[in-house]
C-alpha positions as CSV (number, residue, x, y, z in Angstrom):
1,X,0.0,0.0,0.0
2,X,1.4,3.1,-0.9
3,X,1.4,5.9,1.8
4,X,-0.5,8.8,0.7
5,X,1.3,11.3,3.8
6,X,4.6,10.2,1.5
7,X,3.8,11.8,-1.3
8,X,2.4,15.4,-2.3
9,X,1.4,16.9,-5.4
10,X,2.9,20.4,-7.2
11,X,2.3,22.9,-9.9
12,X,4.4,23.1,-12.7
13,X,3.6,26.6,-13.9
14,X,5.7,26.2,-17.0
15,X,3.4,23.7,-18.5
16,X,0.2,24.6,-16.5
17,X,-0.2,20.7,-15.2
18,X,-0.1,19.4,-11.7
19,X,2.9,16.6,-10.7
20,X,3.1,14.3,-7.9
21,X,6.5,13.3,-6.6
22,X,7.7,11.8,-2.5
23,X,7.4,14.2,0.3
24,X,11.0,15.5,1.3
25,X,12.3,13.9,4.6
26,X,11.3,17.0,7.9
27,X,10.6,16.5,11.2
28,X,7.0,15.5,12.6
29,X,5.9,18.2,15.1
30,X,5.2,15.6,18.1
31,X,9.2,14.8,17.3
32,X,10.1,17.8,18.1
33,X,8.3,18.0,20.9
34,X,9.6,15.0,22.5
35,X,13.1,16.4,21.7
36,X,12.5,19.0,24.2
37,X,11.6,17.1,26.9
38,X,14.6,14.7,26.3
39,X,17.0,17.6,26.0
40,X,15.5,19.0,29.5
41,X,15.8,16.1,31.3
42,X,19.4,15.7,30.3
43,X,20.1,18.9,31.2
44,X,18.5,18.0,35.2
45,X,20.5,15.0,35.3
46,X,23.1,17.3,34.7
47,X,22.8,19.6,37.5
48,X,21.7,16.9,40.2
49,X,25.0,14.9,39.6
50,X,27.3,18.0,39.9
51,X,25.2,18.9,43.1
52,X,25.8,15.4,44.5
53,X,30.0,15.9,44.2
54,X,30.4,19.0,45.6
55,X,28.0,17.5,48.4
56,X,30.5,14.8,48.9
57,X,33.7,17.6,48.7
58,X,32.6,19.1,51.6
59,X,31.7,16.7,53.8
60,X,35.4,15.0,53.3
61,X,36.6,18.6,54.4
62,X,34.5,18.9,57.4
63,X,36.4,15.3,58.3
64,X,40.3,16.0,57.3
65,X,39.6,19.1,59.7
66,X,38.1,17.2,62.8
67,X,41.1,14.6,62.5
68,X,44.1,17.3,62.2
69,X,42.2,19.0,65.3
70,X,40.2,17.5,67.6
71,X,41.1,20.2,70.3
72,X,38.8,22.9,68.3
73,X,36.0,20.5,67.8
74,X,34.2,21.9,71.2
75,X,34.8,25.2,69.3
76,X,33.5,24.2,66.2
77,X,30.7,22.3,67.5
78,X,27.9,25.1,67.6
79,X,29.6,26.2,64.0
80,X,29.1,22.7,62.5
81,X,25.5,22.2,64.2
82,X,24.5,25.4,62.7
83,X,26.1,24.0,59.5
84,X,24.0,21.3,59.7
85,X,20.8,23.0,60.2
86,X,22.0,24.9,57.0
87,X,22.5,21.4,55.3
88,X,18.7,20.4,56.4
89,X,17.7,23.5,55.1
90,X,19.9,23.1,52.4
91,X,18.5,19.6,51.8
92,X,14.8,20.7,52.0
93,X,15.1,23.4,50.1
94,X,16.5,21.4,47.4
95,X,14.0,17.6,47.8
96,X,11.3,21.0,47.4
97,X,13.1,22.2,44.7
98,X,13.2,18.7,43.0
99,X,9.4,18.6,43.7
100,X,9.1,21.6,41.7
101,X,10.6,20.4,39.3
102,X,9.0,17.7,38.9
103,X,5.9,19.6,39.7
104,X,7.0,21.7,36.4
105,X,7.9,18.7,34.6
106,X,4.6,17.0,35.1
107,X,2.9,20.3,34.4
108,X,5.0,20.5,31.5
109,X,4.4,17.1,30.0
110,X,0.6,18.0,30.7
111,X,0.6,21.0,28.1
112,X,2.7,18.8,26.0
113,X,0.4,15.8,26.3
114,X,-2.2,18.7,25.4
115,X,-0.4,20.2,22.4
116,X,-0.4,17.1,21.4
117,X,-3.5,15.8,21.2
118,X,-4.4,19.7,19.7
119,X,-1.7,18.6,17.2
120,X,-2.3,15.4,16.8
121,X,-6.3,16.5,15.8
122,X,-5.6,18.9,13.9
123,X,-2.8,16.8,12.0
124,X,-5.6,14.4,11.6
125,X,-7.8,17.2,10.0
126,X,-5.0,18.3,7.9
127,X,-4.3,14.8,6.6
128,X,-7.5,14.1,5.8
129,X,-8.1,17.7,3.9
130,X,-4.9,17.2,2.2
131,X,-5.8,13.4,1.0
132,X,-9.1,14.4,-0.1
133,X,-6.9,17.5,-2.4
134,X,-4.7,14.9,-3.0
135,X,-7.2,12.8,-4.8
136,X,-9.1,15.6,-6.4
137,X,-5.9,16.6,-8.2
138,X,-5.2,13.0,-8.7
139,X,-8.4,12.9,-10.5
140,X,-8.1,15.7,-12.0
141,X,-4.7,14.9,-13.3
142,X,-5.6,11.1,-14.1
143,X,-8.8,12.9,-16.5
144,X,-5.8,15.2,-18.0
145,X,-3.3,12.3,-18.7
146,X,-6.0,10.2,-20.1
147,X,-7.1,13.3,-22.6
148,X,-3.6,13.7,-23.6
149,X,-2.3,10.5,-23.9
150,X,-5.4,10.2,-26.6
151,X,-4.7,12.6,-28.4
152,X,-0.9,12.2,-28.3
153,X,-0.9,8.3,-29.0
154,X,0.1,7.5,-32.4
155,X,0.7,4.4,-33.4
156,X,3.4,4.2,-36.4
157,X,4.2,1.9,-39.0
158,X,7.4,1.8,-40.9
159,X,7.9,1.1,-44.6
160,X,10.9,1.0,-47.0
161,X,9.3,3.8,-48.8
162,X,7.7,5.5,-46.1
163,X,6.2,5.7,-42.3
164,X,3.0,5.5,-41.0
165,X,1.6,7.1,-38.5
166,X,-1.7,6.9,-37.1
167,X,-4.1,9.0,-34.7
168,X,-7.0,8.5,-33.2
169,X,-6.7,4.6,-34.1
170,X,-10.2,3.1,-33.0
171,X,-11.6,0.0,-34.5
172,X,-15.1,1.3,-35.6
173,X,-16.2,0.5,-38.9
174,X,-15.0,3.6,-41.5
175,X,-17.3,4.4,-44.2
176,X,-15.2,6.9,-45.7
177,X,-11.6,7.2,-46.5
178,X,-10.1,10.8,-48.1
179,X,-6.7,10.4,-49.2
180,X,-5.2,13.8,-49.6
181,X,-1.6,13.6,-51.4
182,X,0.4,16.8,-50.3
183,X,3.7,18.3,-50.9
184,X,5.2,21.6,-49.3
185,X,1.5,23.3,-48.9
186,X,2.0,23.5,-45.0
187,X,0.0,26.1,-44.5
188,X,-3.0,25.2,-46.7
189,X,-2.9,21.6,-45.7
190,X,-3.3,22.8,-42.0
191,X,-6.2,24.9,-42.9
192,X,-7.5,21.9,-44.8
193,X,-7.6,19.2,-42.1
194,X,-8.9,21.6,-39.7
195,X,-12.3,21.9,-42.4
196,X,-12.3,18.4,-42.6
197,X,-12.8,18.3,-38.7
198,X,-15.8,20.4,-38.8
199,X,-17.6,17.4,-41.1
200,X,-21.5,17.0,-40.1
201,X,-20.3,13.4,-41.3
202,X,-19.8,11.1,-38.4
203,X,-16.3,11.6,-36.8
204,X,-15.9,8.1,-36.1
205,X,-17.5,7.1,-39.3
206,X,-14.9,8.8,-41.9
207,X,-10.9,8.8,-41.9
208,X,-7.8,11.0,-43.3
209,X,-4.9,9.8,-44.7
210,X,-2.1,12.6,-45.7
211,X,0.2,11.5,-48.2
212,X,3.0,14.0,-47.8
213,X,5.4,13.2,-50.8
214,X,8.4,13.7,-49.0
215,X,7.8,17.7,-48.3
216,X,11.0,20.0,-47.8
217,X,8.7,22.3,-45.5
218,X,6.8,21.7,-42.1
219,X,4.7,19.5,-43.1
220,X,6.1,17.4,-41.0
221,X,4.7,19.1,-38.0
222,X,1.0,18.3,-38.7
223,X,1.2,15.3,-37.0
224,X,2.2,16.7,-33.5
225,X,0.1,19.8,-34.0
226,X,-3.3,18.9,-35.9
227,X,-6.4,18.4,-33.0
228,X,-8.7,16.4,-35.1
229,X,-11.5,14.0,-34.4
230,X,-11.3,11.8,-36.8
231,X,-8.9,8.7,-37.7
232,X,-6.0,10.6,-38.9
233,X,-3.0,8.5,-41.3
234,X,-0.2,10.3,-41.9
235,X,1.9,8.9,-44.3
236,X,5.6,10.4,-45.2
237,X,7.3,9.4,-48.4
238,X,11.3,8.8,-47.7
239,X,11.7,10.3,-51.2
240,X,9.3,12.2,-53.7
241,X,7.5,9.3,-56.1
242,X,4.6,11.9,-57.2
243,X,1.2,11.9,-57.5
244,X,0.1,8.5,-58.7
245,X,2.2,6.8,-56.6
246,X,1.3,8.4,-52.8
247,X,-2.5,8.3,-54.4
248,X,-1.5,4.2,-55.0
249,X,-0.4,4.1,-51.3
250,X,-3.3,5.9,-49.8
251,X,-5.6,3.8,-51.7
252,X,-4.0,0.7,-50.1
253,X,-4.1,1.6,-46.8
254,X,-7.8,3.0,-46.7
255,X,-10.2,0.8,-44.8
256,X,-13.4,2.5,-46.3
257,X,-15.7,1.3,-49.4
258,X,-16.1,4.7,-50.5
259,X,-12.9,7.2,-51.6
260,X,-12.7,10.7,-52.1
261,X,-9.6,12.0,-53.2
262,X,-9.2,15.6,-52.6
263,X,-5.5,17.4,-53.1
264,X,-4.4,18.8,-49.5
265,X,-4.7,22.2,-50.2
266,X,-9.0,21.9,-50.7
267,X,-11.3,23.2,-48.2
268,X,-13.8,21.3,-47.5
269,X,-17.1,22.7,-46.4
270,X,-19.1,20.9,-43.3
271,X,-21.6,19.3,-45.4
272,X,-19.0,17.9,-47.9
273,X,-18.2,14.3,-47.1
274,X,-22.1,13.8,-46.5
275,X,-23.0,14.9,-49.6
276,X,-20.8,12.5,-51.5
277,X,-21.7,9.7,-49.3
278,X,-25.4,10.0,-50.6
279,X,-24.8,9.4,-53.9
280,X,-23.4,6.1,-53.2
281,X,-25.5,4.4,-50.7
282,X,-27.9,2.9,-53.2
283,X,-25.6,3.1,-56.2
284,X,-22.0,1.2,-56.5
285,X,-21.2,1.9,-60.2
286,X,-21.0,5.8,-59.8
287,X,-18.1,8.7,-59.7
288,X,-19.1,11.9,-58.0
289,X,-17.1,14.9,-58.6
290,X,-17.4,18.4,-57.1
291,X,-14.4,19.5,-59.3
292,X,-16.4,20.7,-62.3
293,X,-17.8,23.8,-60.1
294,X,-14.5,24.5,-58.9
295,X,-14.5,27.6,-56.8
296,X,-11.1,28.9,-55.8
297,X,-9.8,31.0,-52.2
298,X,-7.0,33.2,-51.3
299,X,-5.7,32.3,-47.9
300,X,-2.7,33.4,-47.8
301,X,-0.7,35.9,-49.7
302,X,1.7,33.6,-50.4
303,X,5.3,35.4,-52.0
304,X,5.8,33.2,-55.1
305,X,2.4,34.9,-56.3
306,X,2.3,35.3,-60.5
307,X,1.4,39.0,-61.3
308,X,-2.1,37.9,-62.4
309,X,-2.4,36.5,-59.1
310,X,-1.4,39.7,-57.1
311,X,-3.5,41.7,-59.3
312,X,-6.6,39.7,-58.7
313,X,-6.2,39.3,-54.7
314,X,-5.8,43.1,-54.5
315,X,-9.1,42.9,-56.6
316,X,-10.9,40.3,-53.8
317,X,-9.6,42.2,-50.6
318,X,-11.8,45.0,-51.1
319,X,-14.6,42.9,-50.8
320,X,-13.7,43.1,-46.9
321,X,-12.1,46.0,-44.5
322,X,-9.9,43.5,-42.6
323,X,-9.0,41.8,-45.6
324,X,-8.1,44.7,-46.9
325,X,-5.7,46.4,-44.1
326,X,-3.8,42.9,-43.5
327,X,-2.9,43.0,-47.3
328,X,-2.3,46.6,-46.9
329,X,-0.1,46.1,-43.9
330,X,2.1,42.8,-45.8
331,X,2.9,45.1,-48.8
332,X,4.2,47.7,-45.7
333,X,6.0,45.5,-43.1
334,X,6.4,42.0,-44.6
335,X,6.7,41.6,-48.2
336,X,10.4,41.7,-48.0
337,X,10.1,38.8,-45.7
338,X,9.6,36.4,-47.8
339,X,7.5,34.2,-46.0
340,X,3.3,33.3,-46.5
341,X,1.0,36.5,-44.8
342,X,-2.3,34.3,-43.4
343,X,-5.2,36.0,-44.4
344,X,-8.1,33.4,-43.3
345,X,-8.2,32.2,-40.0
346,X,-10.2,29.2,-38.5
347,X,-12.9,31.7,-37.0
348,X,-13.4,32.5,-40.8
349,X,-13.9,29.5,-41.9
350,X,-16.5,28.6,-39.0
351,X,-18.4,31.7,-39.9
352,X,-17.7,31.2,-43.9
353,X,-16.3,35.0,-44.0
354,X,-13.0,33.4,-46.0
355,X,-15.6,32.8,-48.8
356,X,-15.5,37.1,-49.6
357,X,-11.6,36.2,-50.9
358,X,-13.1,33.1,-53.0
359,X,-14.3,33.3,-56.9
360,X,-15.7,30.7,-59.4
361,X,-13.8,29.1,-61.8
362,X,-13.9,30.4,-65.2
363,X,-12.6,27.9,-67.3
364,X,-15.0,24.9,-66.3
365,X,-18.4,27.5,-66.0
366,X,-17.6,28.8,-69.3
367,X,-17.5,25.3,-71.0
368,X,-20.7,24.6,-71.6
369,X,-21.2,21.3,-69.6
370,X,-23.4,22.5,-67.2
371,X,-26.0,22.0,-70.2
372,X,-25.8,18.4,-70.1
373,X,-27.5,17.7,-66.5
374,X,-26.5,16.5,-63.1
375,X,-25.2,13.0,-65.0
376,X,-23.7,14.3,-68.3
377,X,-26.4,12.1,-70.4
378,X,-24.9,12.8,-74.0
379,X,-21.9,14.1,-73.2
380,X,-18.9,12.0,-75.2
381,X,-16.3,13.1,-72.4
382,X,-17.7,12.5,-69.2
383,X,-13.5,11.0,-67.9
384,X,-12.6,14.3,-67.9
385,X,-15.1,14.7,-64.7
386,X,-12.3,12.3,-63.1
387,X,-10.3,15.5,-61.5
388,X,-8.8,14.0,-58.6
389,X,-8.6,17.1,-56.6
390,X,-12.2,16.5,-55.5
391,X,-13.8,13.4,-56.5
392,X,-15.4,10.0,-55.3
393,X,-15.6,6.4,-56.3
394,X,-16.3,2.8,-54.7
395,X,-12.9,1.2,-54.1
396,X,-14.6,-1.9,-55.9
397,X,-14.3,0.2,-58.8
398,X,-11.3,1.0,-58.5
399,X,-10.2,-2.5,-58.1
400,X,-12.2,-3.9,-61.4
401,X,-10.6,-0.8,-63.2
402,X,-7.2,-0.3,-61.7
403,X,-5.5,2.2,-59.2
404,X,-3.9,5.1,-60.5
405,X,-0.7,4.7,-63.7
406,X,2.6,5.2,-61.7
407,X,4.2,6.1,-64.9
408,X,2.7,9.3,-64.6
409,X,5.3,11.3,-62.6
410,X,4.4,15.2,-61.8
411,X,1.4,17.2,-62.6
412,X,-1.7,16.6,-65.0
413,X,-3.5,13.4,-67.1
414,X,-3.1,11.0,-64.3
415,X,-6.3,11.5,-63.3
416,X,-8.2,11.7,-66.9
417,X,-6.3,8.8,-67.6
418,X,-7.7,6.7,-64.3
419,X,-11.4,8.1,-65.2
420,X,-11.1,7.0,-68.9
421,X,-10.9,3.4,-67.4
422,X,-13.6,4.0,-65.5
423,X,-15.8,5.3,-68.0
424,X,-15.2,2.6,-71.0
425,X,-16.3,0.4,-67.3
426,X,-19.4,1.7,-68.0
427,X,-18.6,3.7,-64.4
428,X,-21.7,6.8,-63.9
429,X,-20.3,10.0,-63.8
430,X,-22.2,12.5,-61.6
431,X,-21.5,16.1,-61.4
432,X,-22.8,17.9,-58.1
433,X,-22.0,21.5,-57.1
434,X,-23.1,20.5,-53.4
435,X,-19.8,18.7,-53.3
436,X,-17.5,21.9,-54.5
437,X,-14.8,22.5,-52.1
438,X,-12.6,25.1,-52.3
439,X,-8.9,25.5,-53.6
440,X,-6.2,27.2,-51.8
441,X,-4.5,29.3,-54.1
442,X,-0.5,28.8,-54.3
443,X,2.4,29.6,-56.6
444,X,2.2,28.0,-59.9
445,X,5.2,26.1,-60.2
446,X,7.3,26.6,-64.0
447,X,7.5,22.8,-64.2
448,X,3.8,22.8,-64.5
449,X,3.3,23.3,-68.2
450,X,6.3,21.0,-69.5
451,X,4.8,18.2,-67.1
452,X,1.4,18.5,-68.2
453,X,2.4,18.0,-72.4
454,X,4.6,14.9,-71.0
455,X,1.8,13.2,-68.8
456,X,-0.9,14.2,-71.8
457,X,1.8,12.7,-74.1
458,X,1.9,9.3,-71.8
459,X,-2.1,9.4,-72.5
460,X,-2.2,9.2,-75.5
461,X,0.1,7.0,-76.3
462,X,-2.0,4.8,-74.0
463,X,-4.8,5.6,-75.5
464,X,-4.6,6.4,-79.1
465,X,-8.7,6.5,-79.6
466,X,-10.3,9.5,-81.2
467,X,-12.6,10.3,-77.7
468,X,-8.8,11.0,-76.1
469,X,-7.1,12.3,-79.0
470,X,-9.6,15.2,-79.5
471,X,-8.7,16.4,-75.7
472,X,-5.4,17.6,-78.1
473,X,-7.6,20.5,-79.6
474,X,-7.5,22.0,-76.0
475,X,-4.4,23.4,-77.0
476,X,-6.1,25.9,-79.3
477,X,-8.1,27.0,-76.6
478,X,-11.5,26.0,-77.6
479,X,-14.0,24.6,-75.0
480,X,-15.5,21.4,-74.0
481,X,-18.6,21.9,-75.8
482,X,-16.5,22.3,-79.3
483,X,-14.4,19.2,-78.6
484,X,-17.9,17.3,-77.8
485,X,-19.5,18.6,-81.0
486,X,-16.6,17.9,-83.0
487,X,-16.4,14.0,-81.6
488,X,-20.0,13.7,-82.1
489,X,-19.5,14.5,-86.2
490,X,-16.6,12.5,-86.2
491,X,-18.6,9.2,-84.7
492,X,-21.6,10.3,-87.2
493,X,-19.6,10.8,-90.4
494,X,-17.9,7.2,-90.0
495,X,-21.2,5.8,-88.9
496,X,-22.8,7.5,-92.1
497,X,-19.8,7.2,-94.1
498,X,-17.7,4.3,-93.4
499,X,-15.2,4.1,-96.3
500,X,-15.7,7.3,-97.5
501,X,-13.6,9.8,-95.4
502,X,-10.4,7.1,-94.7
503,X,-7.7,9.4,-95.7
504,X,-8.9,12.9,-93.8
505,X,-10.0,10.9,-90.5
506,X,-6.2,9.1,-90.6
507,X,-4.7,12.6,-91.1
508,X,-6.7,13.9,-88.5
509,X,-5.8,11.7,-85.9
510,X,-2.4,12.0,-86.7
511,X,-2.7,15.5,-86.4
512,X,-4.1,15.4,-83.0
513,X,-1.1,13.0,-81.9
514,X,1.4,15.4,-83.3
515,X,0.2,18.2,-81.1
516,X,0.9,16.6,-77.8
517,X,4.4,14.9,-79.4
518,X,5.1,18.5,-80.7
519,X,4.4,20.2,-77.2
520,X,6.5,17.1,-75.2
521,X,9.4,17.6,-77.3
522,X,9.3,21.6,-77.3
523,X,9.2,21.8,-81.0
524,X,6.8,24.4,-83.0
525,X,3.3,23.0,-83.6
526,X,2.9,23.6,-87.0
527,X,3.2,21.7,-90.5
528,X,1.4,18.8,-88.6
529,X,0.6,16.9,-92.0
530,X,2.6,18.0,-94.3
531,X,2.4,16.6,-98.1
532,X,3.3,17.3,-101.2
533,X,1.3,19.6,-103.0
534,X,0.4,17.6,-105.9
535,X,0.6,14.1,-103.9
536,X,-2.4,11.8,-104.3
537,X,-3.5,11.3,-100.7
538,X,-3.5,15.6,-100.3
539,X,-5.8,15.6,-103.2
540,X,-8.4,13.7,-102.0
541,X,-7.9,15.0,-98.3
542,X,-8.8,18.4,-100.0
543,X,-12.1,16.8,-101.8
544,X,-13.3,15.6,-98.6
545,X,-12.9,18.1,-96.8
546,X,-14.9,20.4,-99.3
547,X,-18.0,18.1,-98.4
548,X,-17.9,18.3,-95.0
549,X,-20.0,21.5,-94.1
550,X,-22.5,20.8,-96.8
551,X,-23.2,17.6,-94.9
552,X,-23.6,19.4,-91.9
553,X,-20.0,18.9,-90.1
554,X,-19.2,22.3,-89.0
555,X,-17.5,21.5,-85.9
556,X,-15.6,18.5,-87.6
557,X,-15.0,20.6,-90.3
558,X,-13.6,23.7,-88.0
559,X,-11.6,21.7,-86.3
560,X,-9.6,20.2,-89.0
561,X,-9.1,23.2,-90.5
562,X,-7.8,24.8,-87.4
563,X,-5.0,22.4,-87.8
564,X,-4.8,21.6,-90.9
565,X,-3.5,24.7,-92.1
566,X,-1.3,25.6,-89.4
């Protein structure tokens, strides 16, 4: 048994928490006590036996005297029986000063004997107020400990390409699993997994898992500083493998049927996760994406900025006073620094006031897709509704289909790529603007371009079919609702027209090959099919062509010519 008068508890102000540790060794007031009366008597003992020897000097005197002169003893005689009535006097004097003293003593030993049973009650008292402190701090420290300890447990996992660690590990069933790749967004990722924490989707019912591709920043220090309810993976790459491949390990480790991937700087509104989810509790052959109404957020002023960038955050800011004087004040104090300026703080995003610095994408509102319903019925593209930056699917599907194409290293085409499986699957795709989250803006990186012609080139190598092919004419610029027209003419004219048209639907697929190669390989996109002027095959590419708008091909016809002629 341990004894609770051993121990006390303290305050560690530095931290704010409350420590036991062993009572240091001190001297128990009834000790001390007892010490005095010891010392006392020791001190009496004292005196008595040094009043005893000088008793017993002069009495051997008085003797030595009386034998060297017996002739004065008649003379001393009245002298020496005074002496003696001094020496009874002496003696009474001193049995009633020993009675006295012990008179004193046994007074004495009654206050003591009263002191302590005073002390020995009120120690009693003070025990029993300090235990019952004791164990109300014990308590209070024992609830602390056991807060902390769950929310500081993490179980890890190591890997030889990466580690594995794991919060809030609980053995419910998990519904949902979002796997986030990330790499050197610290400061939107942060603001992202605290959104995902505010989920009207049950906490116990839905899990994270950050795939941080081997980040050169803090990301690193999400892990020891994110407060989230949910199941929260962290997974660190040893060494960057890009996006297919953390996707390809996040996939692996979720435990849920349904996946949403979402890119680690998207913030997720409350209602998001549920409003996937609904779509796919009473269908399994379906992919949901929120990407097509992308909206888009400034919530930082981040320093690697592009001038259109700047220009059109010091357009949102006066949409808001505060907003306003913290960019004012960066441009003033900090833009020399170097370093991200936060602009949106959690309070805004619990009162949706970070949405005054957000703004609909143009390019995907302006394509005309919206025109084709919830569930694109008709539309000849629907893959390219596969944006992994905010999109679900059953991991069944994924399965039956295959994960994402590891060869695709850096940005763009991996995920159009994954979605074309999908769709020749016969996979559902279903657009839903309830699902929109919203993307952190960030420095465009000047890699970007060159790895989107070389993933696009991968493609459609792949896939050398005419429904990926035409995604080449994007590089003219022309929207979603041309390339659909134009594949819908090209299906009709060799459904109409099956041997008639050979020689200008070969050249214009090889045209739409060439622009990707051309763009890979950094050469000029021009002279795509080039032929003699008086060759054969020119000649009757030329009289085909001439029939095409009569027939009613003017998209087919447009397009060809568009780069044709180039």
């Amino acid at each position: 048994m341990i004894k609770i008068d051993s121990y006390e508890y303290y305050y560690n102000p530095e931290d704010g928490k409350y420590y036991i540790r062993k009572r240091k060794n001190s001297t128990h007031p009834l000790k001390k006590i007892k010490d005095k009366l010891n010392k006392s008597k020791d001190k009496k003992d004292r005196k008595d036996k040094t009043s005893k020897g000088n008793k017993g000097n002069r009495s051997d005197d008085a003797a030595n005297k009386g034998n060297k002169s017996r002739d004065k003893a008649d003379a001393t005689n009245k002298t020496n029986k005074s002496r003696d009535r001094a020496h009874t006097a002496n003696e009474t004097n001193k049995a009633q000063d020993r009675a006295n003293t012990v008179n004193d003593m046994n007074q004495f030993h009654d206050i003591a004997n009263t002191v302590n049973e005073t002390n020995k009650a009120q120690d009693r008292a003070d025990t029993v107020n300090d235990m019952n402190q004791f164990y109300d701090k014990a308590d209070e420290m024992n609830e602390t400990n056991k807060l902390d300890e769950k929310m500081s447990k993490v179980d890890i996992t190591e890997h030889s390409l990466y580690r594995m660690s794991i919060k809030n590990n609980h053995n419910h069933p998990i519904k949902v699993s979002i796997v986030m790749p990330t790499y050197n967004k610290y400061h939107q990722t942060s603001l992202s997994l605290y959104g995902l924490s505010k989920q009207t989707f049950s906490h116990a019912e839905y899990e994270v898992i950050l795939v941080d591709d081997a980040s050169s920043d803090n990301t690193s220090d999400i892990l020891k500083e994110v407060d989230v309810p949910f199941k929260f993976k962290y997974i660190q790459m040893k060494q960057n493998k890009g996006r297919s491949s953390v996707r390809n390990i996040g996939i692996n480790h979720a435990e849920g049927d349904l996946l949403i991937f979402l890119d680690g700087e998207m913030l997720a509104p409350p209602a998001f996760i549920e409003n996937h989810y609904k779509h796919h509790v009473h269908e399994s052959n379906l992919v949901v994406t929120g990407a097509m109404h992308y909206e888009g957020v400034y919530t930082f002023i981040m320093p690697d900025y592009n001038e259109d960038q700047v220009a059109h955050l010091k357009q949102l800011v006066n949409n808001d006073a505060e907003y306003k004087r913290l960019y004012e004040n960066y441009e003033q104090t900090q833009q020399h620094l170097n370093v991200p300026c936060s602009l949106v703080t959690k309070e805004d995003i619990d009162t949706n006031r970070f949405q005054r610095l957000s703004f609909p994408n143009r390019y995907f509102l302006n394509s005309g897709l919206k025109h084709f319903g919830e569930r694109l019925e008709g539309f000849t593209l629907p893959y390219i509704a596969f944006l992994s930056g905010n999109v679900s699917v059953r991991k069944a599907n994924l399965k039956k289909s295959g994960l994402f194409d590891e060869t695709f290293v850096g940005y763009g085409a991996e995920d159009w790529e994954l979605g074309y499986r999908l769709y020749k699957n016969g996979v559902q795709f279903v657009l839903d603007p309830s699902t929109v989250a919203y993307h952190q803006e960030h420095g465009i990186s000047k890699r970007k371009v060159k790895e989107q012609w070389g993933n696009h080139y991968r493609f459609v190598k792949k896939h050398p079919n005419i429904d990926v092919l035409i995604l080449s004419l994007e590089w003219k610029e022309l929207p979603f609702m041309h390339l659909h027209q134009t594949l819908v003419e090209y299906n009709e004219l060799e459904e109409r027209f099956p041997d008639e048209y050979n020689e200008l639907t070969h050249a214009f697929r090889t045209m739409l090959f060439r622009i990707i190669e051309y763009l890979n390989n950094g050469q000029p996109v021009t002279k795509l099919y080039d032929l003699p002027e008086d060759s054969e095959e020119r000649m009757k590419i030329h009289q085909q062509f001439e029939t095409l708008r009569p027939r009613g091909f003017d998209y087919l016809a447009s397009s060809f010519e568009q780069i044709y002629y180039l």
